[in-house]
TILUM-182451 format. One record per residue (C-alpha): residue in one letter; chain; residue number from 1; x, y, z negated. Coordinates in pm, whole numbers. Example, Ala and Ser with C-alpha at 12.3 -4.5 7.8 and 13.67 -1.06 7.14 Angstrom:
<recs>
{rec A A 1 {1230 -450 -780}}
{rec S A 2 {1367 -106 -714}}
</recs>
This chain:
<recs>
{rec X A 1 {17370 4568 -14681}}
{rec X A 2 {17596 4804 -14850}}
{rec X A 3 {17477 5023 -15113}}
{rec X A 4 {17624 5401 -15096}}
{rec X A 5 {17687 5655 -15346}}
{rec X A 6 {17431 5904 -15167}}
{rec X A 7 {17125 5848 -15341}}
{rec X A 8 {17319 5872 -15674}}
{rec X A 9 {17452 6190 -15572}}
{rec X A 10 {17117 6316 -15477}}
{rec X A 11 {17006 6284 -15759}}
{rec X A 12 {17294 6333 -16023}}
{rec X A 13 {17462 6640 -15835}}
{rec X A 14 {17793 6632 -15709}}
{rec X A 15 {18075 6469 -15905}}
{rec X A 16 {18317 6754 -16005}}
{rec X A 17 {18609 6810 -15806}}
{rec X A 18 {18869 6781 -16094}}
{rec X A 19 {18704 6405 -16146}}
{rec X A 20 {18780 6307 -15749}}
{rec X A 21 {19083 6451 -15765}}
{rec X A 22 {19172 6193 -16079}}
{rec X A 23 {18972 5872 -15930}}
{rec X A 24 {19134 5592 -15820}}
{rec X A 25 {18910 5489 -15572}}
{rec X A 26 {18780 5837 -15469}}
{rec X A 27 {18978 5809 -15131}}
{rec X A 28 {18756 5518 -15044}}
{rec X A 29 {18395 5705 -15074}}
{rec X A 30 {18529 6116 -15051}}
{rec X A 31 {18739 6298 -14773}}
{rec X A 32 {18995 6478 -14909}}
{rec X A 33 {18740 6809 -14925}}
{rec X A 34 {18545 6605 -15145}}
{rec X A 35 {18281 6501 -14895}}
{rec X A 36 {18121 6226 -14939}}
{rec X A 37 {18150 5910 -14648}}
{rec X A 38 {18151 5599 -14510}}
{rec X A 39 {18278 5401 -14228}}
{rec X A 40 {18102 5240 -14003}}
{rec X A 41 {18152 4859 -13859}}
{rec X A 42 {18447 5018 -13549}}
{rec X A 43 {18582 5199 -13867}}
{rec X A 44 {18435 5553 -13793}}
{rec X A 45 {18347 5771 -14057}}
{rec X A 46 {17969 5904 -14111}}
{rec X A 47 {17950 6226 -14327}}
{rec X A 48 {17690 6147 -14603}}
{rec X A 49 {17441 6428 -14704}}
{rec X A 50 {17295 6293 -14989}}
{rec X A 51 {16883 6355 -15024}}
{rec X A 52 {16843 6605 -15288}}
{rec X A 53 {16560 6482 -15509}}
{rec X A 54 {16465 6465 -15918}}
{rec X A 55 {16455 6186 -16145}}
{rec X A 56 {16105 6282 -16248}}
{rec X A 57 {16034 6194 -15876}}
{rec X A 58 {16262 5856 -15845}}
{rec X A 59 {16113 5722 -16169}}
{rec X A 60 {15780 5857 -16127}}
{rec X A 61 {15787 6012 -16472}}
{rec X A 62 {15676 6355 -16649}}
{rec X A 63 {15836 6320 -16984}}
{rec X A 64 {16030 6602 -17049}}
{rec X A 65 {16228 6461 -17310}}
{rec X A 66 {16280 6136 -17156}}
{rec X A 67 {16409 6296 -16840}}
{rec X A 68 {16661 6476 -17035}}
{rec X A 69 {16719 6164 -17266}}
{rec X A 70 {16833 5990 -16945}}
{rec X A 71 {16986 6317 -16785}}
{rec X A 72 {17253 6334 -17058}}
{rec X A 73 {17329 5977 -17051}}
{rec X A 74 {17365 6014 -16645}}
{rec X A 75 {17638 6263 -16669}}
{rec X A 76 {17927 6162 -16488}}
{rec X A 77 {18212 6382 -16645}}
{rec X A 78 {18276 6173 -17013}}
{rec X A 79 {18367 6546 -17140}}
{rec X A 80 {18018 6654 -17100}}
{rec X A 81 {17829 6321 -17160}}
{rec X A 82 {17704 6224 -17530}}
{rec X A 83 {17899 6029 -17721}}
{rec X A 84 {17677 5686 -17820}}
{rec X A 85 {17615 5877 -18157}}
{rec X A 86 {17504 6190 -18040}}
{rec X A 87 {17276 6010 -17769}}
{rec X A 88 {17092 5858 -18073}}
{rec X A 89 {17025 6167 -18184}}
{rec X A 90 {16814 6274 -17899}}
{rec X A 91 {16482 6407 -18026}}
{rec X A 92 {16313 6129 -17760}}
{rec X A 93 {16406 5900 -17949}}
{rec X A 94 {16270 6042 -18262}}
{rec X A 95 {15971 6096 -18068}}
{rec X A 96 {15650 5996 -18239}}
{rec X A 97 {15366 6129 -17988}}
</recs>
């Protein structure tokens, strides 16, 4: 069984246009509206509508800062994503409940 972007998507967001448009594989997962697919075993494609949901739900966790310890570190555009340095400096993990 293949694995597919979708539940990522659902619950990172969608991956910015100006990032498909720069991927080297985008062409293999995104139509060229920046929809996200796959093909099926005659070589169809299936439109994908990823299930919106939260990581507090897919982890099963209420931390607040955790969440948006793990938020940051999920971001998919490097220009918005912490650097390792500035991840360490997350108040989570200064933390001391």
């Amino acid at each position: 069984m293949e694995l597919t972007l979708s539940p990522i998507l659902g619950i990172i967001g969608p991956i910015g246009k100006h990032l498909l448009l720069e991927g080297r594989y985008a062409a293999k997962y995104f139509t060229e509206d920046f929809k996200l697919f796959e093909r099926d075993r005659q070589g169809g494609v299936e439109i994908l509508q990823p299930q919106q949901t939260t990581l507090e739900q897919r982890i099963g966790c209420d931390d607040k800062q955790f969440i948006a310890f793990l938020r940051a570190l999920l971001t998919v555009d490097p220009n918005e994503r912490p650097t390792a340095a500035q991840a360490l400096q997350h108040p989570w993990l200064a933390y001391d409940d």
